[in-house]
C-alpha positions in Angstrom: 56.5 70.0 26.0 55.5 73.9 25.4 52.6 73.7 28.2 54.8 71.7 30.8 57.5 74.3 30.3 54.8 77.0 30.9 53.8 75.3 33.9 56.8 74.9 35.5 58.3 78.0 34.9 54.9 79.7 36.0 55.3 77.4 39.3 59.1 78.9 39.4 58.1 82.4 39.0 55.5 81.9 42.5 58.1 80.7 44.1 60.6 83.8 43.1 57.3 86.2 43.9 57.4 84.6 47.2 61.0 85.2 48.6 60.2 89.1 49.5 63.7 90.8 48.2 62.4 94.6 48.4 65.6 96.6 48.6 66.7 97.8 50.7 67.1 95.8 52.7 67.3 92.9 49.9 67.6 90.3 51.8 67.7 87.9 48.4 69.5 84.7 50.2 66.9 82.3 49.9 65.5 83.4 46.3 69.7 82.5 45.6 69.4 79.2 47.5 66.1 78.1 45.7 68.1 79.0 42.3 71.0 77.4 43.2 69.3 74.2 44.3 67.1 74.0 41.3 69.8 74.4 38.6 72.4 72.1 41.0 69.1 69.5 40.5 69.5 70.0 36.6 73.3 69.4 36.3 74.7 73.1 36.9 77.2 73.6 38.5 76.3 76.4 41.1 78.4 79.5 43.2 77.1 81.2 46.1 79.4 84.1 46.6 78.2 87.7 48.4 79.7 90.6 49.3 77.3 90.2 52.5 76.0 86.7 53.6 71.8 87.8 52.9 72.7 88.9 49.8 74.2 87.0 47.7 74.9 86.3 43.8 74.6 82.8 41.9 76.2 81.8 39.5 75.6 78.7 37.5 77.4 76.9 34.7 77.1 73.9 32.1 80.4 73.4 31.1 81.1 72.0 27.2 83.9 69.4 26.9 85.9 71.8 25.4 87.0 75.5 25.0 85.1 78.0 23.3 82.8 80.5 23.7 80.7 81.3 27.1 76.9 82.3 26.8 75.8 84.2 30.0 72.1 85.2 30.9 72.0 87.9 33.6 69.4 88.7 36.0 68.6 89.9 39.0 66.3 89.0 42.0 65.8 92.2 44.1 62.9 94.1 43.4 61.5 98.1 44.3 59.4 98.5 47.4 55.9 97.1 47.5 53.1 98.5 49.3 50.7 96.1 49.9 48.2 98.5 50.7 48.0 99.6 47.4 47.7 96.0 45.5 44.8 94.1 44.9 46.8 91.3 46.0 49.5 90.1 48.4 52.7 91.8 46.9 54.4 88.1 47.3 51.5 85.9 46.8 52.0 84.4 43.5 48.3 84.3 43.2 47.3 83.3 39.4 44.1 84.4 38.1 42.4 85.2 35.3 45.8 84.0 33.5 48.1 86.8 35.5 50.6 86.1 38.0 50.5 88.7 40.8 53.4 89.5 42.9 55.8 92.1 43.3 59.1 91.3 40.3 56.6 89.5 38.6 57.7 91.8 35.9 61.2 93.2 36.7 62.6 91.0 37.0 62.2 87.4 38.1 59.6 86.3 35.3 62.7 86.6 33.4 65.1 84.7 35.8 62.4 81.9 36.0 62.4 82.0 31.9 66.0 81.5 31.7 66.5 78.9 34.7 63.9 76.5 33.3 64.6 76.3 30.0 68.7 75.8 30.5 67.5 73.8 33.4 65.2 71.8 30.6 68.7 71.6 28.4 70.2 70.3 31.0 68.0 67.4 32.5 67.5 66.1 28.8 71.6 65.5 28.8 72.5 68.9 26.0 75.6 70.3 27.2 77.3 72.8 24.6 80.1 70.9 22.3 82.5 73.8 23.1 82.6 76.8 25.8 79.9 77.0 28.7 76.5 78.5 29.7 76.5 80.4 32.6 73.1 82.0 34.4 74.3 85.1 36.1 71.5 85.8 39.5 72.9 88.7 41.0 71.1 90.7 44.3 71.4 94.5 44.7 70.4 95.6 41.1 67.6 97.9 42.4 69.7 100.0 44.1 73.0 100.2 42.0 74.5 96.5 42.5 77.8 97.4 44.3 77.4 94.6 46.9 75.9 92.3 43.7 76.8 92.8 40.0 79.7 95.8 40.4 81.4 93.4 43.3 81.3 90.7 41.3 82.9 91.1 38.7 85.6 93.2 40.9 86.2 90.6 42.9 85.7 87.6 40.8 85.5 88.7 37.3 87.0 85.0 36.4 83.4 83.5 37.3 81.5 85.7 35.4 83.6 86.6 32.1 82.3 85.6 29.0 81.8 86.1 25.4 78.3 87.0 24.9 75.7 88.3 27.6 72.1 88.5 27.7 70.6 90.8 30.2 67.2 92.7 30.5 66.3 95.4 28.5 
């Protein structure tokens, strides 16, 4: 189970690599979209919402059968500017070798997002829902550059979709 959990969350992570979300401009739609279609796939239930329609947040829940307590894993899908220039590989390549995944937010931060999608997504597709309260994966654009069109609108906006009990971000 360990090595096909590596494996797929390595073949996650490429794909994240290869949505190019430098901000500005962001443009982090279609890194949502494959998020949102992969946890939909899993059982999640999953939210598009955006202050601007190319950059939008996801956010995905299990639900429990009852009330309690929401777990929420935060992350983010923009990345800093990438010069490809200055890489030894294509910035949003996804190239493995010699064991390393190359490709801009390989680092900060989607190796993380890919982490958390695939193993609630693993939960998930195996039938474990929690007993009580909800899981919620948080994937918000515009964290590079201060998150007012991602994580600060958010929670102005909606904060009912996104309160919860404990969260887990990076760092």
């Amino acid at each position: 189970m360990t090595a096909d959990l590596q494996d797929e969350t390595t073949a996650v992570l490429q794909e994240l690599v290869r949505f190019n979300t430098v901000n500005p401009p962001g443009n982090e739609r279609p890194a949502i979209e494959y998020l949102a279609d992969y946890l939909e796939a899993a059982g999640f239930k999953a939210e598009i919402l955006g202050a601007e329609p190319e950059r939008p947040t996801l956010v995905a829940t299990l639900t429990g059968a009852s009330k309690g307590p929401v777990l929420c894993y935060l992350g983010h899908v923009d990345t800093v500017l990438a010069d490809p220039s200055e890489w030894q590989h294509d910035p949003w390549s996804g190239d493995v070798e010699d064991g390393y995944l190359w490709g801009r937010g390989a680092l900060d931060m989607k190796s993380q997002v890919a982490a958390e999608a695939v193993a609630a997504a693993a939960l998930a597709k195996e039938g474990w829902r929690p007993q009580r309260g909800a899981l919620k994966l948080v994937f918000v654009s515009d964290e590079e550059t201060g998150g007012d069109i991602g994580a600060h609108w958010l929670c102005e906006k909606h904060p009912d979709k996104v309160r919860c009990d404990m969260l887990i971000n990076e760092g």
